[in-house]
C-alpha positions in Angstrom: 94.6 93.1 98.0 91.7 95.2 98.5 89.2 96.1 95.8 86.6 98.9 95.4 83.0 97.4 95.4 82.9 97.8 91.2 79.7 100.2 90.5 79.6 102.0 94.2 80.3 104.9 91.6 76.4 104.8 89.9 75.6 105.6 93.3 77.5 108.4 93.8 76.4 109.5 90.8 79.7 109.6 88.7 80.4 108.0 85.8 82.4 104.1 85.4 84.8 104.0 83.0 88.3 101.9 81.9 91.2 100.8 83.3 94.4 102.0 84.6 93.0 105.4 85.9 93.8 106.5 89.4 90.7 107.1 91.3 89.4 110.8 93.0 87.8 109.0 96.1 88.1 106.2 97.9 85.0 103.8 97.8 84.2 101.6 100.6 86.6 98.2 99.1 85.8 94.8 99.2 87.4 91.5 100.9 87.4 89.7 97.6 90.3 90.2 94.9 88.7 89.9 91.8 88.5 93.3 89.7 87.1 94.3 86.4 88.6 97.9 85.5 86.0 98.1 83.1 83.9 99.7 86.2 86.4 101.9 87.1 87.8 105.6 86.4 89.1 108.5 88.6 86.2 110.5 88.6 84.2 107.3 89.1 84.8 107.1 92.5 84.2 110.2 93.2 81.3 110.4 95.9 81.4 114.3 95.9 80.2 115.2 93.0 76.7 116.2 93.1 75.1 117.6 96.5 78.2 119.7 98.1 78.1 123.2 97.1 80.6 126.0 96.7 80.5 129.7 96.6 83.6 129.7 93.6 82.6 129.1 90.5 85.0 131.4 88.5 87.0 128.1 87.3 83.9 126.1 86.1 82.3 128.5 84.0 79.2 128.9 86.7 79.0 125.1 87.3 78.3 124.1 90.7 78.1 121.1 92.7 74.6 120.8 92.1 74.4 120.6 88.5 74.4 116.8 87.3 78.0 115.8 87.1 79.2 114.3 83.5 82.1 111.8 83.5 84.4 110.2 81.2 82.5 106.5 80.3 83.7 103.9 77.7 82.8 104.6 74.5 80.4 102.4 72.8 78.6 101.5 69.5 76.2 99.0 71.4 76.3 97.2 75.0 78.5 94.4 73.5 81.2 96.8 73.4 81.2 97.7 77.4 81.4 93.6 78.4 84.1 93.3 80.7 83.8 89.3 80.1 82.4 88.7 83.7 78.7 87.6 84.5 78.0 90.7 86.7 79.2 93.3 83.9 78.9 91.7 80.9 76.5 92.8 78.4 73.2 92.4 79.9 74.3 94.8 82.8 74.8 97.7 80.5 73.4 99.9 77.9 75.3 102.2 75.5 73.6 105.4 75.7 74.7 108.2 73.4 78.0 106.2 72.9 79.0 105.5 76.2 78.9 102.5 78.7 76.2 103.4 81.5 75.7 100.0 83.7 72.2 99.2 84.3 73.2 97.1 87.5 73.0 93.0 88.6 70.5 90.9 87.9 70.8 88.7 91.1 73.0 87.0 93.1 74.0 84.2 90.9 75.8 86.7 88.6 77.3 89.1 91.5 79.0 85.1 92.8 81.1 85.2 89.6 83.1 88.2 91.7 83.7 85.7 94.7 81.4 86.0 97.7 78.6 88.3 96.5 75.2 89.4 96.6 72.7 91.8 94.7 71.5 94.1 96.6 69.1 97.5 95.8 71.2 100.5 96.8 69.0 102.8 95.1 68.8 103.9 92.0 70.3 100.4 91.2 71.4 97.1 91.8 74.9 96.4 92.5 76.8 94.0 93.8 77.9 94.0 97.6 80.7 91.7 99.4 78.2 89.0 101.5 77.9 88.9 105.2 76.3 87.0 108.1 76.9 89.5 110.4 79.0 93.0 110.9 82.0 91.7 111.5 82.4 90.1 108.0 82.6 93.3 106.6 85.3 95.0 108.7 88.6 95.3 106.4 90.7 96.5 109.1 91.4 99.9 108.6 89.9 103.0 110.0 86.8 104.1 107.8 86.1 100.6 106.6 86.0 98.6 110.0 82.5 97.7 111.5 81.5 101.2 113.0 81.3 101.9 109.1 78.7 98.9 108.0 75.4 97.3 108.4 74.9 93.7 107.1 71.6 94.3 105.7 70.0 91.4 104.0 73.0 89.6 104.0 75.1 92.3 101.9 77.5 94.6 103.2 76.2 98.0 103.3 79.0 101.2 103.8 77.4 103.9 105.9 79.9 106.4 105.3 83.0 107.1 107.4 82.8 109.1 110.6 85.9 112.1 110.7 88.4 113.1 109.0 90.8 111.2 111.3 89.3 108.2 110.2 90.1 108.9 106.8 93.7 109.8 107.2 94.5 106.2 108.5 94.8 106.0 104.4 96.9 108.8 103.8 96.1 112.4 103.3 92.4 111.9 103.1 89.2 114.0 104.4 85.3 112.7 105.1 83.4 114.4 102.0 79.9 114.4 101.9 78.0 112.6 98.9 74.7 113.1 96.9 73.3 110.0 98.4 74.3 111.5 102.0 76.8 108.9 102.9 80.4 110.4 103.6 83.3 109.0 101.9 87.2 109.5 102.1 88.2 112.0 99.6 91.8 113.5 98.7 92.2 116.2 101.1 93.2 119.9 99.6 94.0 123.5 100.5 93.2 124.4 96.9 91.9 123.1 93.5 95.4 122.2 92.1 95.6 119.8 95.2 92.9 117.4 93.3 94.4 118.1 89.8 95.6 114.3 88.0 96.8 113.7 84.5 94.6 114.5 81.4 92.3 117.2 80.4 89.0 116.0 82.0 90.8 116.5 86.1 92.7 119.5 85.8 91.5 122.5 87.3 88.6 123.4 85.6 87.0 120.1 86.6 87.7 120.4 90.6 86.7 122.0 93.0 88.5 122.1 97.0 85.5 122.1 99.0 85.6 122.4 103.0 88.9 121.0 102.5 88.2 117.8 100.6 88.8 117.5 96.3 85.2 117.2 94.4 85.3 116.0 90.8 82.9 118.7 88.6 82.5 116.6 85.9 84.4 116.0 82.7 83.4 119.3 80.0 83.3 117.9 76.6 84.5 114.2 74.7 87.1 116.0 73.9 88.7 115.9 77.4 87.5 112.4 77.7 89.2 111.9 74.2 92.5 113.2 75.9 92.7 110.2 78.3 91.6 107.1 76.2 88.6 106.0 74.4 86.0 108.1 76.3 83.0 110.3 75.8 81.7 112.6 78.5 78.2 111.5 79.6 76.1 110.7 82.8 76.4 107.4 84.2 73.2 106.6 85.4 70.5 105.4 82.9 
């Protein structure tokens, strides 16, 4: 069973949130099966949400894709209450800023070994945990835009440097290559239109997409209230 790497989504610049929400993009997964849905919402994943731009704005009220992106986190009273009850993401790897979970990344590579076979590595702005590797090879997954034209083993962590075409990204279903704020392209849902990319709840309908250059773009969740809508949420920005 493949996993997502668990906080790829502070990178991206999106928010991580609870479980049992279907995800917006598709992060670069791990080999390892262990998975903390603590780390995880649909707009989490989403690596398209701050650098690509769009001309259509009408549905946003003016926001554009480079304004910083909110998204639904966990709400909180203190860190204690964003513990997922594993070494990596427990309490010391988060904060709770204006009552939501932000993770604060690893520590090292003793607590990123309680997922399996990982490391802590800096991906800038954090620390997160990365699936280890001796060489390339240990980080190809077998399919299209995760196989080892995709990675570097750098400093014995897997490192995802993006996938390469759309085509790549359809060998997972109707996916496109998005861009992302940190410059590494990412498979996203593929669209014709904004109510393509539209999911469940009030924080991804259609004022919080955008279709751009074919691929879906989360906008970022509008008030708690949306966030409300889908669990115990509040809209806030993920990284601290």
């Amino acid at each position: 069973m493949m996993v997502r790497y668990l906080l790829m989504c502070v990178m991206w610049g999106a928010g991580c949130g609870g479980s049992g929400l279907q995800n917006t993009t598709t992060a670069p997964p791990s080999s390892d099966t262990a998975e903390v849905s603590v780390s995880e919402t649909r707009p989490s994943d989403d690596p398209s949400s701050t650098e690509r731009t769009t001309e259509d704005t009408s549905s946003t009220g003016g926001t554009t894709l480079e304004d910083p992106v909110q998204t639904c986190l966990p709400a909180c009273t203190s860190a204690a209450d964003c513990s997922a009850g594993i070494e990596a993401y427990d309490e010391d790897n988060y904060a709770c800023v204006e009552g939501g979970c932000v993770y604060t990344g690893c520590i090292g590579d003793d607590e990123c070994r309680s997922l399996g076979d990982y490391v802590c590595r800096d991906v800038g702005p954090l620390f997160v945990c990365q699936p280890a590797c001796e060489r390339v090879s240990d980080c190809d997954l077998g399919l299209a835009p995760y196989d080892a034209d995709n990675y570097a083993c750098v400093e014995g962590g897997c490192d995802y440097l993006g996938c390469l075409s759309d085509e790549e990204c359809q060998d997972l279903g109707a996916y496109a290559c998005a861009s992302s704020a940190s410059g590494i392209r990412y498979c996203a849902p593929a669209c014709s239109g904004v109510n393509d990319c539209v999911q469940a709840g009030a924080a991804y309908d259609e004022d919080n997409y955008a279709c751009d250059e074919g691929a879906c773009v989360y906008l970022g969740c509008q008030s708690d209230k949306e966030c409300k809508d889908v669990g115990d949420f509040v809209c806030g920005e993920s990284i601290p």
